[in-house]
C-alpha positions as CSV (number, residue, x, y, z in Angstrom):
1,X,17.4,-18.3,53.4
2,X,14.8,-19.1,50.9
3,X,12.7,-16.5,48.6
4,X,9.8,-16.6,50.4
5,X,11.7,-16.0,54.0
6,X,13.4,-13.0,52.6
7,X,9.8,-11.6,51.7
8,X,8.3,-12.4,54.8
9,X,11.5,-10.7,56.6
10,X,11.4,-7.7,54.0
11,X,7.3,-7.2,55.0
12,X,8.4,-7.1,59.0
13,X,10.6,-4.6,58.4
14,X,7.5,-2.4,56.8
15,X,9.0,-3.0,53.0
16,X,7.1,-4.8,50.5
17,X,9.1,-6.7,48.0
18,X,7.7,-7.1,44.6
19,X,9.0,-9.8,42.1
20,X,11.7,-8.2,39.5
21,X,9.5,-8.2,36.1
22,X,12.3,-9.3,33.2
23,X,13.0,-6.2,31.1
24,X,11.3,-6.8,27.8
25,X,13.5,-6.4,24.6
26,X,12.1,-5.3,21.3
27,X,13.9,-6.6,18.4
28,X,14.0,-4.2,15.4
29,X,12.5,-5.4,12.6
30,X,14.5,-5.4,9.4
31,X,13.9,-3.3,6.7
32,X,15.7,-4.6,3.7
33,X,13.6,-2.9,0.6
34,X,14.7,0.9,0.5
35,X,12.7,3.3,-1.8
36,X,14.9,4.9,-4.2
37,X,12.6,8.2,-4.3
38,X,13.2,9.1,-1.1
39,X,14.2,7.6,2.8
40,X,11.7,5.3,3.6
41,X,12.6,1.7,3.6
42,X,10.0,-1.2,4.2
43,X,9.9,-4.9,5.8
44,X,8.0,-6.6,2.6
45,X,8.4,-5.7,-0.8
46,X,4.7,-5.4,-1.7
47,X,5.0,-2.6,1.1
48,X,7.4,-0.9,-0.9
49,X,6.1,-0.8,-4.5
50,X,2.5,0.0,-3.3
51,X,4.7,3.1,-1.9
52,X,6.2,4.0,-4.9
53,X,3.1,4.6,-6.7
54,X,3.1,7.7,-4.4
55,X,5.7,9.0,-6.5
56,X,5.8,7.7,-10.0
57,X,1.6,8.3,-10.2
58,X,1.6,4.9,-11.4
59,X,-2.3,3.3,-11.7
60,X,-2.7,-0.2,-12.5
61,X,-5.8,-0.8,-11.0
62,X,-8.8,0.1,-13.9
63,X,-12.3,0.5,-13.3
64,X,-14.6,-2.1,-15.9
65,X,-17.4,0.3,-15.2
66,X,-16.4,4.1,-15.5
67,X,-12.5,3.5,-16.1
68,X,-11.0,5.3,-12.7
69,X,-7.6,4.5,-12.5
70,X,-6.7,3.3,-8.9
71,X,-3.1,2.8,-7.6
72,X,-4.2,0.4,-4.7
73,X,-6.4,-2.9,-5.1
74,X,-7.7,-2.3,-1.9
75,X,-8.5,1.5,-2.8
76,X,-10.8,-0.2,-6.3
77,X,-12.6,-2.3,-4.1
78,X,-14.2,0.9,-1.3
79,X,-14.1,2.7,-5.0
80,X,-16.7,-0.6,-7.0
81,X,-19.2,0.3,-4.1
82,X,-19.2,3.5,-5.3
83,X,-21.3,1.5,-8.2
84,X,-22.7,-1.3,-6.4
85,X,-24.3,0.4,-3.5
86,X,-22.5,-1.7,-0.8
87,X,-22.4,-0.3,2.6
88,X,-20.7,-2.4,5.2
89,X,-19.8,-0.4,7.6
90,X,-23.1,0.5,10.1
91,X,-23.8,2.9,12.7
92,X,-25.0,1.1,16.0
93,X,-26.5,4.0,17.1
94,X,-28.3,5.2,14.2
95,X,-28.4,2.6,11.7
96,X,-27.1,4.7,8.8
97,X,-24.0,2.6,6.8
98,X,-21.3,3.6,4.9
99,X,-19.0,2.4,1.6
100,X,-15.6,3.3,4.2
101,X,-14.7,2.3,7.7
102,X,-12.7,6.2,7.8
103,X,-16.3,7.5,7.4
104,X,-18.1,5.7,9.8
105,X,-15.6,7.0,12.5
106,X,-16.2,10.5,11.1
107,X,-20.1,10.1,11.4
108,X,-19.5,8.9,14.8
109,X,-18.5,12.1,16.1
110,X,-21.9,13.7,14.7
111,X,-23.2,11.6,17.9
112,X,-20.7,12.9,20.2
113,X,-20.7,16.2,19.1
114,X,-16.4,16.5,20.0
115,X,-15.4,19.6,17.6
116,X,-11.3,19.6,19.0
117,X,-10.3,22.0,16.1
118,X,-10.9,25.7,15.9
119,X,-10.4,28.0,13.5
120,X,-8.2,31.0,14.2
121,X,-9.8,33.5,12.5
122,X,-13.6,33.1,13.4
123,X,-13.6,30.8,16.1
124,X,-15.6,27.7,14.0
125,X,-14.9,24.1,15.5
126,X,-14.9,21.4,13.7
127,X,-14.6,17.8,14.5
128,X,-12.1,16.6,11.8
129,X,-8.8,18.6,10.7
130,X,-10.3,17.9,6.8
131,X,-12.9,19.7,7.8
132,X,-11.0,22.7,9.7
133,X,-8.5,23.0,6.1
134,X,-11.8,23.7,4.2
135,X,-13.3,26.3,6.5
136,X,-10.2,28.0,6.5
137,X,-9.9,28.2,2.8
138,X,-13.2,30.6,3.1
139,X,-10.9,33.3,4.4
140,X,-7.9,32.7,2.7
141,X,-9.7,32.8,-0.9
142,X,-7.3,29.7,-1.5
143,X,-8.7,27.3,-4.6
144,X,-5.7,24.4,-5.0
145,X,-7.8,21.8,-7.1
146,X,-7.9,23.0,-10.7
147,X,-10.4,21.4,-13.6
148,X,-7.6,19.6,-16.3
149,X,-10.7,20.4,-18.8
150,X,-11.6,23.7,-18.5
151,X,-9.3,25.2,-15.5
152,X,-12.2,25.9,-13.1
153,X,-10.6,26.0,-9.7
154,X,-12.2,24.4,-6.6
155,X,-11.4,25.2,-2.5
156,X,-11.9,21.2,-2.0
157,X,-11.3,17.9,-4.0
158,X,-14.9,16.9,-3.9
159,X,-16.6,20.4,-5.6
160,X,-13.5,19.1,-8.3
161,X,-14.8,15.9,-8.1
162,X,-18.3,16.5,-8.7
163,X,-17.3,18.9,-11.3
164,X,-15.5,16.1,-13.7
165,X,-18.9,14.7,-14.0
166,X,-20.1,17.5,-16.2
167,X,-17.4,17.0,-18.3
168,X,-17.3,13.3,-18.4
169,X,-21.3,12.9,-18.0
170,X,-20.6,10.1,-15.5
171,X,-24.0,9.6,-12.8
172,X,-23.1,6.6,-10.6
173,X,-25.9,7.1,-8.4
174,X,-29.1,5.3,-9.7
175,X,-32.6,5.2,-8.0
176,X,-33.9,2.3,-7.1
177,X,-37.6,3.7,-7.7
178,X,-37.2,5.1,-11.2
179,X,-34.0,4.2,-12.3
180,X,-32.9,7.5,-13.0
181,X,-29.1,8.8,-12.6
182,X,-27.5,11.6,-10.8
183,X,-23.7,12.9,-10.5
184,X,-24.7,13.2,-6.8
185,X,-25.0,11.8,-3.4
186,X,-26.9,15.4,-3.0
187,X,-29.0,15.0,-6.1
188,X,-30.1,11.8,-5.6
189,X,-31.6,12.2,-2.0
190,X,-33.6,15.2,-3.6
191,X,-34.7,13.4,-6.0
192,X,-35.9,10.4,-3.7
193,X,-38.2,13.0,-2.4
194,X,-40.3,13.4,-5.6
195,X,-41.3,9.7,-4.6
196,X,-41.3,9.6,-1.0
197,X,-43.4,13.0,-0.7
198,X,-40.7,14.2,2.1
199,X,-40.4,18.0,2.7
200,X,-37.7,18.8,5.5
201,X,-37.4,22.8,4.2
202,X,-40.1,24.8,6.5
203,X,-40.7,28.9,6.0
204,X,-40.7,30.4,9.1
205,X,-43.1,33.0,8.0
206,X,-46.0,31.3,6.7
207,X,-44.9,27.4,7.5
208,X,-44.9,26.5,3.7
209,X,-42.7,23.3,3.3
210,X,-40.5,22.4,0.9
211,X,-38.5,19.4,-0.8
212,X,-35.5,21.4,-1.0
213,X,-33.1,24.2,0.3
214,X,-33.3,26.2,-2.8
215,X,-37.3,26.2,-3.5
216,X,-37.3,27.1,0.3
217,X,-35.3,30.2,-1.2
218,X,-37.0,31.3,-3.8
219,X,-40.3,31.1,-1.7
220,X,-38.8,33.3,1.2
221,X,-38.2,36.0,-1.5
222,X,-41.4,36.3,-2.5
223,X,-41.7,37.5,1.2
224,X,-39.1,39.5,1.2
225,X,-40.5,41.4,-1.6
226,X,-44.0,41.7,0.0
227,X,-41.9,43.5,3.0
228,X,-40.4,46.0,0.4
229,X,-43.8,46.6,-1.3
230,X,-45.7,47.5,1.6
């Protein structure tokens, strides 16, 4: 009896035969370059010394412009637009672009508005785990990133970060108006509104508007001590 008699003999019977898909076999790949640190082993042995940077601290990779020392070649190049301004990665919803495809994928979620981690202790969601570790530090007080200069202790890496550059005087972020130089993503988009006239900061008592946060401050005092006065 041929194949397609059997089928048509299987189907009278009120049975359905389906073709017998080949089991697929996955070969293991070999993994002949072993770290000698600690268990991991690796196909290529590029792979494996690019991992053992991870454990000797080794650099090789120097900065021509502020002399960052970068373990990765791949790490300098996201680290040059830092200094160059370049942006690649774009938002197709908003338009905004950033230096690193891991934080266009964050800013993505600012559309979405997913928040899948909570914290235990107040309830807070957030919509990266990064984020959840650094709300959490609020309650537990803990500071792990400590100044090498003067032993000021941070709850994040970036406040240390951003706290190097008053030691180090280093301002990689240059307007393109007046050419002047801030230590800060922050302090440069303040700045920009010294130029572009932009006040975002709005009392809710008397609808005064401000360039930034902390004038916006100040200026609510003034109410509050009109309140105390009366």
């Amino acid at each position: 009896m041929s194949n397609m008699q059997e089928n048509l003999s299987e189907k009278s019977e009120g049975r359905i035969a389906y073709p017998q898909q080949k089991e697929k076999k996955y070969e293991k790949k070999e993994r002949p370059y072993s770290c000698e640190f600690c268990w991991l082993s690796f196909q290529f042995a590029a792979d494996m010394k690019r991992h053992i940077r991870t454990h000797t601290g080794e650099k090789p990779y120097s900065c021509e412009i502020c002399g960052s020392e970068i373990s990765r070649s791949s790490n300098m190049k996201i680290h040059m637009r830092t200094h160059t301004g370049e942006k690649p990665y774009s938002c197709n919803l908003c338009g905004l672009s950033f230096s690193k495809n891991p934080n266009l994928k964050r800013h993505m979620l600012t559309h979405t508005g997913e928040k899948r981690y909570a914290c235990e202790v107040c309830g807070a969601a957030f919509a990266h785990t990064q984020n959840l570790r650094r709300h959490v530090r609020t309650h537990t007080g803990e500071k792990p990133y400590s100044c090498e200069v003067c032993g000021s202790e941070f709850s994040n890496n970036s406040d240390m970060k951003l706290h190097m550059r008053t030691h180090t005087g280093e301002k990689p972020y240059s307007c393109v108006v007046c050419g002047a130089t801030f230590a800060s993503n922050t302090q440069i988009h303040r700045h920009m509104r010294t130029h572009t006239g932009e006040k975002p900061y709005t009392c809710e008592v008397c609808g005064s508007a401000f360039s930034s946060s902390q004038y916006l401050k100040k200026h609510v005092q003034k109410h509050v001590r009109e309140t105390l006065f009366l």
